[in-house]
C-alpha positions in Angstrom: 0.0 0.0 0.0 3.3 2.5 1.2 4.7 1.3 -2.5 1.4 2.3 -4.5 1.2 5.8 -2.4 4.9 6.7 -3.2 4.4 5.5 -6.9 1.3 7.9 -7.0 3.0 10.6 -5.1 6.0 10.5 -7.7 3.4 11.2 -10.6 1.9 14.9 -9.4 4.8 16.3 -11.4 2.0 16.1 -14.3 0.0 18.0 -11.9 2.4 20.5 -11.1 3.0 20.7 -14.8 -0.1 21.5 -15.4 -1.4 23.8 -13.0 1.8 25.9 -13.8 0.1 26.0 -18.1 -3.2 26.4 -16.9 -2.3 29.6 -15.5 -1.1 30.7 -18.4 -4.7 31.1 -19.7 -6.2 34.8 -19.5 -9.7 32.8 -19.9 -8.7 30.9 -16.9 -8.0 33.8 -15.1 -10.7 35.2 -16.2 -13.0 32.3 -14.7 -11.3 32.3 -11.7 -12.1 36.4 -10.9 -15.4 36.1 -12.4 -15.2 38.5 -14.4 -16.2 39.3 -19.1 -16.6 35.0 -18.9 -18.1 33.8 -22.1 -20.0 30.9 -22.8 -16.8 29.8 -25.0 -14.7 30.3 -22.6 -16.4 28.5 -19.9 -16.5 25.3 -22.4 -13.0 25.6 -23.3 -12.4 25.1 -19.2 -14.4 22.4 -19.5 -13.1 20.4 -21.6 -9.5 21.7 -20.6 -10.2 19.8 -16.8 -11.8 16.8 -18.9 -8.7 16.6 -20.7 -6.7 17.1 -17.8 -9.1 13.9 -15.8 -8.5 12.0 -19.3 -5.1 12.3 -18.4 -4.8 11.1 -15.3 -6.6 8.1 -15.8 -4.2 7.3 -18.5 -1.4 8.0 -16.3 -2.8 5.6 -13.2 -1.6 2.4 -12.0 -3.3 -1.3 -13.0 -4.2 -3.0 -10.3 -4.7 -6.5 -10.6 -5.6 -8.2 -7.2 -4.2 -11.7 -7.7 -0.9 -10.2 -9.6 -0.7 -7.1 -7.5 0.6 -3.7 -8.7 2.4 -2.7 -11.9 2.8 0.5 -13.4 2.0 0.9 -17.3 0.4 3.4 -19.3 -3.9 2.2 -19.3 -5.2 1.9 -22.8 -8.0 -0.6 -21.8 -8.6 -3.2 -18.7 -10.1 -6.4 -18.3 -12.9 -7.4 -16.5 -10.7 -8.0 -13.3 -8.7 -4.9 -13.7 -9.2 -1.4 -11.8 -7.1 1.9 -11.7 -5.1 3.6 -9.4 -5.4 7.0 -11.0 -5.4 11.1 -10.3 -8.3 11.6 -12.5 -10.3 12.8 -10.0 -8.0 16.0 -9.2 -8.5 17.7 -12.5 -12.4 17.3 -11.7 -12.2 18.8 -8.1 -9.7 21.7 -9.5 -12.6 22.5 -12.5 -15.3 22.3 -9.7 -13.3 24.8 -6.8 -12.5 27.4 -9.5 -15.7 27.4 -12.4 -18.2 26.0 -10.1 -20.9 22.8 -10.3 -21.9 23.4 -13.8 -18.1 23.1 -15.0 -17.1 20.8 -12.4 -20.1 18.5 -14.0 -19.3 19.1 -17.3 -15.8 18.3 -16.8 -16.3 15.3 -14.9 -18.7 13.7 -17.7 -15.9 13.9 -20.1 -13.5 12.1 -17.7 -15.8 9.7 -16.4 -17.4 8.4 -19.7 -14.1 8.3 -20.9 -13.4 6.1 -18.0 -16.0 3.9 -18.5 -15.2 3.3 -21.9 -11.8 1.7 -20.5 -14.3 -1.1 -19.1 -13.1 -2.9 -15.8 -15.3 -4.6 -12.9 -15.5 -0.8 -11.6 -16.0 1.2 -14.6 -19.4 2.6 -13.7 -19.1 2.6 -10.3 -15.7 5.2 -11.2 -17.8 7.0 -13.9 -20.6 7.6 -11.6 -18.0 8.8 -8.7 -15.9 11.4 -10.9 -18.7 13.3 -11.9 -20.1 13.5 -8.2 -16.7 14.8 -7.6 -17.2 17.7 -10.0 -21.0 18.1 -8.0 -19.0 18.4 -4.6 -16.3 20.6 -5.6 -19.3 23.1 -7.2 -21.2 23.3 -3.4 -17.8 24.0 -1.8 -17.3 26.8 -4.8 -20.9 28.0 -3.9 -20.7 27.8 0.1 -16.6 29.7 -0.6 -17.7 32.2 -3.4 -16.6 35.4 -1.8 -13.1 33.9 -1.7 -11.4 33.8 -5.1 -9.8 30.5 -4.9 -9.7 28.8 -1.7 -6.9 27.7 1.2 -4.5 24.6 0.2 -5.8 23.0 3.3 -9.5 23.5 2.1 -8.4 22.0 -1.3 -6.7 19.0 0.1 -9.8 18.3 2.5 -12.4 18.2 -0.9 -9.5 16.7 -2.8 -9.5 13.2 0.0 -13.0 14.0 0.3 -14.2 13.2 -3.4 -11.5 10.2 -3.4 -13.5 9.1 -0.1 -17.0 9.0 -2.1 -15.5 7.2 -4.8 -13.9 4.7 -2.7 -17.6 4.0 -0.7 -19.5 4.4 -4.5 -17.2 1.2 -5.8 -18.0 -0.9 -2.4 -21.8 -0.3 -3.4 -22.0 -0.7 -7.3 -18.9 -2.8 -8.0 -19.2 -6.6 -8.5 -18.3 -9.0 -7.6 -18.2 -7.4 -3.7 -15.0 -9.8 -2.9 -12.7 -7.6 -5.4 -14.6 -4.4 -4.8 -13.3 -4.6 -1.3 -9.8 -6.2 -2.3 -9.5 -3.4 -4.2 -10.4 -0.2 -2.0 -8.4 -1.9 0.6 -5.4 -1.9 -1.2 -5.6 1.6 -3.1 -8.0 3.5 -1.3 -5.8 4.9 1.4 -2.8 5.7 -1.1 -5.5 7.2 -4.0 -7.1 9.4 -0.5 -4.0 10.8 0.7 -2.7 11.1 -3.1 -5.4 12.6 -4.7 -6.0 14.7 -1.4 -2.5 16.1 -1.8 -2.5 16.4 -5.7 -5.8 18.9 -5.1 -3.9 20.9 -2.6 -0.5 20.9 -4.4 -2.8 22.5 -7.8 -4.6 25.2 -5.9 -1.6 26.2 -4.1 0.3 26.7 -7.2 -2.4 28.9 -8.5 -2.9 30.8 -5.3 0.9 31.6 -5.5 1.2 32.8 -9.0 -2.6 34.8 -8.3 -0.5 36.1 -5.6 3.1 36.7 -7.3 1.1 38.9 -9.6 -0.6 41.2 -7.4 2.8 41.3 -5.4 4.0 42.5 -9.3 1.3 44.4 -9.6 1.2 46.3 -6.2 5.0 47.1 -6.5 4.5 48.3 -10.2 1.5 50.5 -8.9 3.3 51.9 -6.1 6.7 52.9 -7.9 4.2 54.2 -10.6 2.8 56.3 -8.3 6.3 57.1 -6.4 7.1 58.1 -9.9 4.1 60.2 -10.8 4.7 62.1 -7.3 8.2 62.5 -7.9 8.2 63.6 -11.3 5.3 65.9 -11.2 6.5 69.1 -10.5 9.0 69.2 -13.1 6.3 67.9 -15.8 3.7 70.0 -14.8 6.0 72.9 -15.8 6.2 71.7 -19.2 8.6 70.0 -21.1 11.7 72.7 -20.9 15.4 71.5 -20.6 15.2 71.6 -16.3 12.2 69.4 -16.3 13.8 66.8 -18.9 17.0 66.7 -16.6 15.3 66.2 -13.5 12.8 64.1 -14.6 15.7 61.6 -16.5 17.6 61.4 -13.3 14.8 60.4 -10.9 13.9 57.3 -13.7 17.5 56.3 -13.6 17.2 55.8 -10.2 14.0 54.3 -10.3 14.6 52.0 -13.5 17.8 49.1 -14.3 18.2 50.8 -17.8 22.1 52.3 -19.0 20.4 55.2 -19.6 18.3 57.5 -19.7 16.9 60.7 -22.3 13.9 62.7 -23.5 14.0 65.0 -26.2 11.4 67.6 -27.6 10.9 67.7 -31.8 14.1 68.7 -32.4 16.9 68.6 -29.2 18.0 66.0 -26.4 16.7 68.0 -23.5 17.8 65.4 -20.7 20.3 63.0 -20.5 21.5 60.5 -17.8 23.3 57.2 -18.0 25.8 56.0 -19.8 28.4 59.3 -20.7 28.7 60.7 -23.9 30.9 61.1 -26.4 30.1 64.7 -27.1 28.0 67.3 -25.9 26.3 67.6 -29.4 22.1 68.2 -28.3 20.9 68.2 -31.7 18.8 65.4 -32.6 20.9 62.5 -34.8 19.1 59.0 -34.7 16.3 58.3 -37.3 14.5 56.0 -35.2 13.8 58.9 -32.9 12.7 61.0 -35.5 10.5 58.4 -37.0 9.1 57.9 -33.4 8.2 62.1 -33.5 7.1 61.5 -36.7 4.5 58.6 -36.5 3.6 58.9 -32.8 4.0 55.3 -31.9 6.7 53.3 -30.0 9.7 51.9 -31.5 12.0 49.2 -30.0 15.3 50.0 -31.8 18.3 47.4 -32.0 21.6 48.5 -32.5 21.7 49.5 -36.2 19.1 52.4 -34.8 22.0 53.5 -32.9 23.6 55.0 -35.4 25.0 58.6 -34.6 24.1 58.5 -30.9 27.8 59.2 -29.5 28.6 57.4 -26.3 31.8 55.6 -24.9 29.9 52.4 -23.9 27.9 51.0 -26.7 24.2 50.7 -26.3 22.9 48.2 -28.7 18.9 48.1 -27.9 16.6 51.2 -26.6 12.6 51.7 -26.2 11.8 54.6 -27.4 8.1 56.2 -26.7 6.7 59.5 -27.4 5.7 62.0 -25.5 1.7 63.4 -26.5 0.5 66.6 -26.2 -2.9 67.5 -27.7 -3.1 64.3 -29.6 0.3 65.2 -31.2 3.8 63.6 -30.2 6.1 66.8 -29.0 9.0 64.6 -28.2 10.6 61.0 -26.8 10.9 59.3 -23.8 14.2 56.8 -24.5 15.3 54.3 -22.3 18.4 52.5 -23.2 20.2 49.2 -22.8 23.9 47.9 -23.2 22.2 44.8 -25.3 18.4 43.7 -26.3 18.1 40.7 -23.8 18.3 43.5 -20.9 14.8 44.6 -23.0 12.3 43.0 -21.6 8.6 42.7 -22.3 8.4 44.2 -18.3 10.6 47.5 -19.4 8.5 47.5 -22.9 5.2 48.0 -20.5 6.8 50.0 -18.3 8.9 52.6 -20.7 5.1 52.7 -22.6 3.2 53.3 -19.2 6.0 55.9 -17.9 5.4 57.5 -21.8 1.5 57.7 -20.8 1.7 58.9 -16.9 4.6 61.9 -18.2 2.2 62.9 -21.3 -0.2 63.1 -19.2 1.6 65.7 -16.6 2.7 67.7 -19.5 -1.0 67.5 -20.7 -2.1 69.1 -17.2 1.3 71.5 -17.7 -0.9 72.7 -21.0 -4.1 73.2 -19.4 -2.2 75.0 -16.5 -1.0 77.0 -19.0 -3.7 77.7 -21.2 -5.8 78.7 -18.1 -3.1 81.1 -16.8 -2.3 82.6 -20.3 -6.1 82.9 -20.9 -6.8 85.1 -17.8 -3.5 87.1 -18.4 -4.6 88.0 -21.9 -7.9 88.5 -20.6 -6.0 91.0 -17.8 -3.6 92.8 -20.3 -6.9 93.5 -22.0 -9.1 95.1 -19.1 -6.4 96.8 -18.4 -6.0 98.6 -21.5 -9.8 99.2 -21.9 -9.2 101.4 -18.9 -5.2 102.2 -18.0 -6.1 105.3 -16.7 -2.3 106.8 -18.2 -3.1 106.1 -21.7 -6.7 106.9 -21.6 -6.0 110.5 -19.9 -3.5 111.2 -22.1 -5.3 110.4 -25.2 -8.6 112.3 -23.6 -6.6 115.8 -22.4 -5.0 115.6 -26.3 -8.3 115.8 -28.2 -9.7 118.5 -25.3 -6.9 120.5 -26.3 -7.7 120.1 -30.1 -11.3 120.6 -30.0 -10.4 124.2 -30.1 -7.4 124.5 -32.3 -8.1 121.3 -35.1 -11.6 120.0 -34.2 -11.5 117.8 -37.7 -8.3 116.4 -36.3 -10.1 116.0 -32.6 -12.9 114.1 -34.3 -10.9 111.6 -35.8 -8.5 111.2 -32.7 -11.9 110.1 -30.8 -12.9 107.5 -34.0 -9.5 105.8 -33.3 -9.6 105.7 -29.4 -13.4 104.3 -30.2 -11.8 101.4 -32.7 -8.9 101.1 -30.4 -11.0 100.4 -27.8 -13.2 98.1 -29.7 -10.8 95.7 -30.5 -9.7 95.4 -27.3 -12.7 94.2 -26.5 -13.2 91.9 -29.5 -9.2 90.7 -28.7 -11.1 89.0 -25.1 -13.1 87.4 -26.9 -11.7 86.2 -30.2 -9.1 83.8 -30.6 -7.6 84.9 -33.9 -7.6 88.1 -35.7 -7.3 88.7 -39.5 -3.8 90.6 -40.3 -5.4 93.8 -41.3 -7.6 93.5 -38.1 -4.6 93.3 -36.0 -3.4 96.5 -38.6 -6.3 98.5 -38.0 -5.9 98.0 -34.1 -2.2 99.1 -34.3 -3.2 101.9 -36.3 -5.4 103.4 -34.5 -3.5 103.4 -31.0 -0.2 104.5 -32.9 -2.7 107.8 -34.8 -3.6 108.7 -30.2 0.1 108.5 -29.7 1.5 110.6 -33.0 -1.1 113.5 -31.7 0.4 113.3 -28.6 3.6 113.8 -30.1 3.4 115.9 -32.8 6.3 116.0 -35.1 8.8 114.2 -32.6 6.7 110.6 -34.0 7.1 109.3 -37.7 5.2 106.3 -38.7 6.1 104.1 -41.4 3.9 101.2 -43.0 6.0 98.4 -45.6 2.5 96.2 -46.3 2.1 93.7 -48.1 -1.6 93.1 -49.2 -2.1 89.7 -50.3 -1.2 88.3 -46.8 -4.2 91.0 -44.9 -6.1 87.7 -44.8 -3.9 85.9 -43.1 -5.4 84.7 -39.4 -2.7 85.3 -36.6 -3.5 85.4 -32.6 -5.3 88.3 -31.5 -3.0 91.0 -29.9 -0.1 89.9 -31.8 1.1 93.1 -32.9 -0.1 95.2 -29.9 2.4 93.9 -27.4 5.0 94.5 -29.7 4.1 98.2 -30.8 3.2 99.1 -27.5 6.9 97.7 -26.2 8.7 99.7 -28.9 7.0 103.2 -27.3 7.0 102.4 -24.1 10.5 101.5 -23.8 12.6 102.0 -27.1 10.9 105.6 -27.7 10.4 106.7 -24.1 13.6 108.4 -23.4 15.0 108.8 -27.2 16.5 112.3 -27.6 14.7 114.0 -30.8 12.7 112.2 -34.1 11.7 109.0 -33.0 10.8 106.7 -35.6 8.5 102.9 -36.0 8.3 101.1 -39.0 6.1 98.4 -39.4 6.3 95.5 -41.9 4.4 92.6 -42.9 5.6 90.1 -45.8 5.1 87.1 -47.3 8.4 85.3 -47.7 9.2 81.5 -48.5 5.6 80.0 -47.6 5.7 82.1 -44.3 4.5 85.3 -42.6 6.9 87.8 -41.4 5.6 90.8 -39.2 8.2 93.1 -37.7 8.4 96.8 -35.8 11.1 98.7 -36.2 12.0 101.5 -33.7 15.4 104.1 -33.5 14.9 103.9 -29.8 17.2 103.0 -27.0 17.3 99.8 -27.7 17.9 96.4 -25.4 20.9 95.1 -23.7 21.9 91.1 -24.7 20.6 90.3 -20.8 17.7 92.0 -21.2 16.7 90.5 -24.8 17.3 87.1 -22.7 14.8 87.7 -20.7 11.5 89.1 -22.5 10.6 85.8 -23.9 11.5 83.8 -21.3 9.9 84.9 -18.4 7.9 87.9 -17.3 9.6 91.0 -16.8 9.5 93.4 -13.9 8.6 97.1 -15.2 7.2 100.1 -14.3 5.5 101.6 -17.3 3.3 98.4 -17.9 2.9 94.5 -16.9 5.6 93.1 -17.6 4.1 90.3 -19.4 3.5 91.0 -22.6 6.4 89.6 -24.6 6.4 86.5 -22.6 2.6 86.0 -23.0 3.0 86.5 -26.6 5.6 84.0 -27.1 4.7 81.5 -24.8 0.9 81.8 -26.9 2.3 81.6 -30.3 4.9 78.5 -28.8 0.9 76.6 -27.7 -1.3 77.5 -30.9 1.6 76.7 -33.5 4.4 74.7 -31.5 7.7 74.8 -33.3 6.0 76.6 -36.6 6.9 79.9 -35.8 10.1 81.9 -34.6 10.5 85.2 -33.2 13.6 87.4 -33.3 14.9 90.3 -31.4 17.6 92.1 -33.1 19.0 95.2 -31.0 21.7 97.6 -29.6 22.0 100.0 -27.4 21.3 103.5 -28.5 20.3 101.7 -32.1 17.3 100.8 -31.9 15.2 97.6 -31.9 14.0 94.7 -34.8 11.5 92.6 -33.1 10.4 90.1 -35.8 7.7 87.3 -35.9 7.7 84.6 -39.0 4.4 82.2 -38.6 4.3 78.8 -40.8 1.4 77.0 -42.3 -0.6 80.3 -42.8 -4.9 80.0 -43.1 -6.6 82.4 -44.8 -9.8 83.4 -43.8 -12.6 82.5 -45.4 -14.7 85.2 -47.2 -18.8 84.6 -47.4 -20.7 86.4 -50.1 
């Protein structure tokens, strides 16, 4: 009997075999958590636990009471002939996890199989192995809340079943005489086997279930240890100091040889394994195809080519980075060879892609808002600076008298100039000759003001007056060449404004022969909001960093100036529209 059991107990490496493939399944899985189970998939478990009983009964022991025990694959038996067998675990195991209907199901394919095999006890074990399914399906019912229950649970049902089948052959089996030779000689060693077998399957499931979650929960947790850490760079947008700071916590975080993100056209972070050069540009078509299509690459070693380090990085992942629908740059991990690539970094390198795209979406919208209620400030505030508007009213008082034609048209202008500041609140674009008309009339306020001491000068070309551009695109600019180039200019000062059309772009620019701007001071206009007395300070900057969200990297702006000179401040838009005229 101690022989038989350690025979038996030697063959639940099948069982470990196959518990270890059945969790390979996602439909299995998906049975197990209860959760999007069709009616295909439940038959496919079915007969995958049928197969599995099938199995086991071919891999069981002949038992012959007058010649004992001898171990041989079972094709068929004779009248006299029984099985030791493990047929009964895959029935329990489809029973615990799918519940009575599958446990049924799976033990009428084993057990009709089984009969088939004939032997004295060929019903009696046909009847028993689909009972086995029946009791494995209450103990699912009566355990539901639990997704798959204890190892000590299992092995109890597991000797439990092999207990019924055991009493089942003693009832139906005949003659009586080798019924009861036979359960007395396997039916310990099948209990405790079988009981075992149950136990060993459901533990090996419960500990991959487990190893996953334990996966899972440390993936979440550094994901979320990343999101928190990364953050406040993100959410300031992708700039140079976010990209550097936001490389060197991954490379941290992540076994990769380095790490890098890039915008459209510049490496704006490095960190990992040092380069070559200090060259920032771009150079690897795999990265620009990535920018280009807006999907993740896994590039191999002949991708490398013109990335410039001294230890050679023969694989990479590289993701983009989506703004607006639209990739804006790369997210690159690297690795010293591909077999350091695994499908774990591909999953991660695309979710860290997602969770950054998604700060620098939030970045935008923090933007957008803040940009929206400082346009919407700079405008109030010109509807009623009390400076220009007192200025511009004591000027036409004083004409009334001496030129009323002249005060008549001053007041038309401050009406239109007014006008359009409010329509510049509301509007998003503006056509070129609106934007015109609005310069215009502010600049006619400030020449009465001046007299003589103000020449104005218009270059215009008329085919591009369709042209949409951002509202209060010129403004800012005009207003910054009298505020500050004209203020303190000694005698004439002079503005020219010109608008072209020039190689499939836009070019507006104001001219003034003002003071002009130190190189520091140039710096710093576009880059961040300037501190200054005559006016907010924001305008340049709120320009730029509007024209940089509404067209990206399709536009470029220019200051070219030097001190007691005068100032060039140019703006060149890309990919113009025209709008639409309705008759």
């Amino acid at each position: 009997m101690w022989e038989l059991l350690l025979v038996m107990l030697e063959r639940l490496g099948i069982i470990v075999t196959v518990a270890f493939l059945v969790t390979r399944f996602r439909f299995v899985r998906n049975i197990i958590e209860e959760k999007n189970v069709s009616t295909i998939q439940r038959v496919n478990f079915i007969l995958m636990f049928g197969l599995f009983g099938i199995i086991g009964t071919y891999t069981g022991l002949t038992i012959n009471a007058e010649e004992g025990v001898y171990s041989r694959w079972t094709l068929s038996l004779a009248d006299d002939e029984a099985i030791a067998n493990a047929r009964v675990i895959g029935i329990v195991i489809a029973g615990l996890l799918g519940g009575w209907k599958v446990g049924v199901g799976a033990g009428l394919i084993a057990g009709i199989h089984r009969y088939t095999l004939g032997g004295f006890s060929a019903l009696a074990c046909g009847i028993s192995t689909v009972l086995a399914g029946l009791i494995a399906g209450y103990f699912f019912k009566k355990y539901r809340r639990r997704r798959v229950v204890s190892w000590q649970l299992a092995l109890s049902i597991g000797m439990l079943a092999e207990t019924v089948q055991m009493l089942i052959i003693l009832v139906i089996a005949r003659p009586f005489t080798d019924a009861w030779a036979l359960v007395s000689s396997i039916g310990v060693p099948m209990i405790i086997a079988n009981g075992i077998g149950t136990a060993i399957f459901i533990l090996i499931i419960r500990n991959v279930i487990n190893e996953e979650e334990r996966m899972g929960k440390f993936q979440a947790e550094r994901s979320f240890r990343l999101a928190n850490q990364t953050l406040k760079y993100m959410r300031k947008g992708l700039s140079s100091e976010s990209a550097k700071a936001t490389c060197s916590i991954l490379y941290k975080e992540i076994d990769v040889a380095a790490v890098s993100i890039t915008n459209h056209n510049t490496v704006l972070g490095y960190v990992g394994s040092e380069k070559g050069n200090e060259d920032k540009a771009i150079k690897t078509l795999a990265t620009k195809e990535v920018l280009q299509t807006g999907e993740l690459k896994l590039a191999n070693e002949s991708d490398m080519i013109g990335l410039h380090v001294e230890q050679p990085l023969r694989a990479a992942i590289i993701a983009p980075l989506i703004q607006n629908n639209k990739p804006i740059g790369t997210l690159k991990l690297y690795f010293q060879s591909e077999k350091e690539r695994t499908p774990t970094t591909v999953e991660l390198a695309k979710g860290l892609a997602e969770l950054l795209s998604e700060q620098l979406q939030l970045a935008y919208v923090d933007d957008q808002l803040e940009l929206a209620k400082q346009a919407e400030i700079n405008a109030l505030q010109a509807q009623v600076n009390p400076h220009f508007l007192f200025n511009a009213l004591n000027t036409i008082v004083s004409l009334i008298r001496t030129d009323p034609n002249k005060a008549r048209k001053l007041l038309i202008s401050l009406s239109r100039f007014f006008r359009q500041n409010l329509t510049g609140i509301q509007a998003r674009e503006a056509t070129i000759e609106e934007e015109l008309n609005h310069v215009k009339a502010y600049l006619q306020i400030e020449q009465a003001r001046f007299s003589d001491r103000l020449h104005i000068q218009y270059e215009i070309d008329d085919k591009v007056l369709g042209f949409l551009v951002p509202t209060m695109t010129l403004q800012p600019i005009v207003e910054n060449a009298m505020k500050h180039g004209l203020k303190d200019k000694i005698g004439r000062g002079e503005i020219t404004i010109k608008i072209k059309k020039n190689a499939g772009q836009v070019c507006m620019s104001v001219e003034d022969n003002g003071v002009g701007i130190s190189n520091v001071r140039q710096s710093e206009l576009l880059e961040e909001p300037v501190q200054s007395k005559t006016g907010t300070g924001i305008g340049l900057f709120n320009l730029n960093k509007r024209l940089e969200m509404m067209y990206q990297d399709q536009f470029d702006i220019k200051i070219d100036s030097e001190e007691e000179r005068g100032t060039v401040f140019t703006i060149c838009l890309k990919h113009m529209v025209r709008k639409e005229v309705r008759i």
